[in-house]
N, CA and C of each residue as an Amber inpcrd file, in Angstrom:
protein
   159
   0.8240000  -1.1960000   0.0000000   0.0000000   0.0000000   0.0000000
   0.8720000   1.2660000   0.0000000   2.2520000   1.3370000   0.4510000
   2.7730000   2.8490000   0.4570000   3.5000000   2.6180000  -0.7890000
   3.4550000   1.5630000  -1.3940000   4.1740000   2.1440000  -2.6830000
   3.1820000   2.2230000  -3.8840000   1.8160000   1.9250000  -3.7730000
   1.3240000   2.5820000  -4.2930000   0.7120000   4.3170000  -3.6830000
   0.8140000   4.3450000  -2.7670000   0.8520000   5.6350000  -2.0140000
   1.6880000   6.8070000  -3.0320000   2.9580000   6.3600000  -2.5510000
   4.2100000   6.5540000  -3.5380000   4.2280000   6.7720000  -4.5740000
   4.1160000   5.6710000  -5.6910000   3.5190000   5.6200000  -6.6850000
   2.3450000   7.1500000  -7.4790000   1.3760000   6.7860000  -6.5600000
   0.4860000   8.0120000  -6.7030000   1.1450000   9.6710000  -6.7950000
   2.0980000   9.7910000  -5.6920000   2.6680000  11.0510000  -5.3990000
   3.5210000  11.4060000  -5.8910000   4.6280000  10.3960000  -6.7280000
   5.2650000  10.7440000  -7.8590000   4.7790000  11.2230000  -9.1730000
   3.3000000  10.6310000  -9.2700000   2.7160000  10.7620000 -10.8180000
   2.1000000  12.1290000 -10.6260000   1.9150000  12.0610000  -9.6290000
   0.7090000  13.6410000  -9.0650000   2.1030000  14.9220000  -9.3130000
   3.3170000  15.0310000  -8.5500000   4.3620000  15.4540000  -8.6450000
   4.8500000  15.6890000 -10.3810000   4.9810000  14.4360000 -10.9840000
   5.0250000  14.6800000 -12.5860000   3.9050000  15.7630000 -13.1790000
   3.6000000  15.0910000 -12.9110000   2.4300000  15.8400000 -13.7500000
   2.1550000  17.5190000 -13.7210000   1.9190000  18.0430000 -12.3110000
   1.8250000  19.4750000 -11.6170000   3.3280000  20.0650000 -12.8610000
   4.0970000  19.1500000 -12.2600000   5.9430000  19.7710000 -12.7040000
   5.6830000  19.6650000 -14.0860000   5.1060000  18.9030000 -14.9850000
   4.7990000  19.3570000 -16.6030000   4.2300000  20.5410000 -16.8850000
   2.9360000  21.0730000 -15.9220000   2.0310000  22.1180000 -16.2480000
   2.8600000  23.1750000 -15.9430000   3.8030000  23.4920000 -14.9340000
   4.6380000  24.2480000 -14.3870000   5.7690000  24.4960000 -15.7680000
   6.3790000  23.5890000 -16.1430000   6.8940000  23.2920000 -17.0370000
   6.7170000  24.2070000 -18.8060000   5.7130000  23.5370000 -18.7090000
   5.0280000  24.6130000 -19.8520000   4.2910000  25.6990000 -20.2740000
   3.7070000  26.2330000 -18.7650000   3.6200000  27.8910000 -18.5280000
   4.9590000  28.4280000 -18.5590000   6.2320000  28.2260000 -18.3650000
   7.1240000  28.3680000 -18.3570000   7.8540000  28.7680000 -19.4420000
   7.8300000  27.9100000 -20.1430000   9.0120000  27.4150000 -21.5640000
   8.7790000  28.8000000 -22.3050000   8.4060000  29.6150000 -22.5580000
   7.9820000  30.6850000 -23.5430000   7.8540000  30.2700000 -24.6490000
   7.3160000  29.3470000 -25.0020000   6.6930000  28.7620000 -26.5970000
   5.2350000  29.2470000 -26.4820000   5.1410000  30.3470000 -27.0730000
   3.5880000  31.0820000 -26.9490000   3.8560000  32.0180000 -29.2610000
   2.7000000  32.0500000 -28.9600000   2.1960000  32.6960000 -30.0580000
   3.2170000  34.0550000 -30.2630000   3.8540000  34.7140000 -30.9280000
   4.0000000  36.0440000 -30.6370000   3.8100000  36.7000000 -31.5230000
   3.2420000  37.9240000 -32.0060000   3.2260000  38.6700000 -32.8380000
   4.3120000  39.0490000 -34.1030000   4.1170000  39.0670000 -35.2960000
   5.0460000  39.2900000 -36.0170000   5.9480000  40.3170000 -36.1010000
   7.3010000  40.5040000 -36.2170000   7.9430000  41.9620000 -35.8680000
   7.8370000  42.0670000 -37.6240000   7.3340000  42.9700000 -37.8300000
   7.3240000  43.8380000 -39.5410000   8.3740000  44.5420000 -40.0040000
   9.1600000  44.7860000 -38.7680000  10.4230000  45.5520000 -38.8030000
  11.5800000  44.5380000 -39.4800000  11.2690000  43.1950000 -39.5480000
  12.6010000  42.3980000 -39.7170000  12.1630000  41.3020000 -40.6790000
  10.3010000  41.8000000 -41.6120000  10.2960000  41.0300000 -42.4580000
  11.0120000  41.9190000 -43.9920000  11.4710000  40.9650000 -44.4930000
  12.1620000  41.5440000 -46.2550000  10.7310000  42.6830000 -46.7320000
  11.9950000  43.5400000 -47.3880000  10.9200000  44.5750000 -47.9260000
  10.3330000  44.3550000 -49.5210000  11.2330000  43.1920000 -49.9330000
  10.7080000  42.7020000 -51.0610000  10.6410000  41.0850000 -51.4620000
   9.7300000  40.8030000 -52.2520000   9.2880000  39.6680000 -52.7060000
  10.4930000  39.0220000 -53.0490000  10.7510000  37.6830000 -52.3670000
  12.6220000  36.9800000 -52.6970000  12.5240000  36.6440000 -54.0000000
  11.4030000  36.0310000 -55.0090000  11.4180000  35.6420000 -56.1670000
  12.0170000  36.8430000 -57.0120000  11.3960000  38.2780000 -57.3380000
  11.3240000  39.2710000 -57.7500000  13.0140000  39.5480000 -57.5670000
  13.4990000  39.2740000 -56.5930000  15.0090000  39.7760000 -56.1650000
  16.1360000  38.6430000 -56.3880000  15.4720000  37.8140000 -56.8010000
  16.2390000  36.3220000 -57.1560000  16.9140000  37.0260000 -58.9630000
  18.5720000  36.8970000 -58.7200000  19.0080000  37.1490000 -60.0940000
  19.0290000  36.0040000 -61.0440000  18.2680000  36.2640000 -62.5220000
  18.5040000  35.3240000 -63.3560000  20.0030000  35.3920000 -63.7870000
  19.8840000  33.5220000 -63.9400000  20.9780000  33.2080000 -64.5600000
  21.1790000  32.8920000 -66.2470000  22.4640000  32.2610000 -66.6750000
  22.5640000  32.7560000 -67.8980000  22.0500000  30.9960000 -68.7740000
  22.5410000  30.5970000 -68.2380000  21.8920000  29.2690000 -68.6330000
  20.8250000  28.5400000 -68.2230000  20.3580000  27.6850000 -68.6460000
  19.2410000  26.7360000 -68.0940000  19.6280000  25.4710000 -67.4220000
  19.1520000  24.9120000 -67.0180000  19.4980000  23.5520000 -66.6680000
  18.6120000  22.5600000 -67.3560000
């Protein structure tokens, strides 16, 4: 019986420490910075070359 006691209070312990865990981590949504996207289309700025393949 105390090691399932045990048992129990380790998983209860895991678990809390995951949720803790991942309020934590800063993996959240964040807004786009506009400041540090390209100001132009990469295709448009892509230099042609002289041959084909």
């Amino acid at each position: 019986m105390i090691i399932l006691i045990l048992l129990l209070a380790l998983a209860l312990w895991g678990l809390i420490a995951t949720i803790v865990e991942l309020r934590r981590d800063g993996y959240r949504r964040t807004p786009t910075d506009w400041r540090r996207v390209a100001e132009r289309d990469p295709l448009t700025a892509a230099e042609s070359g002289i041959a084909y393949r």
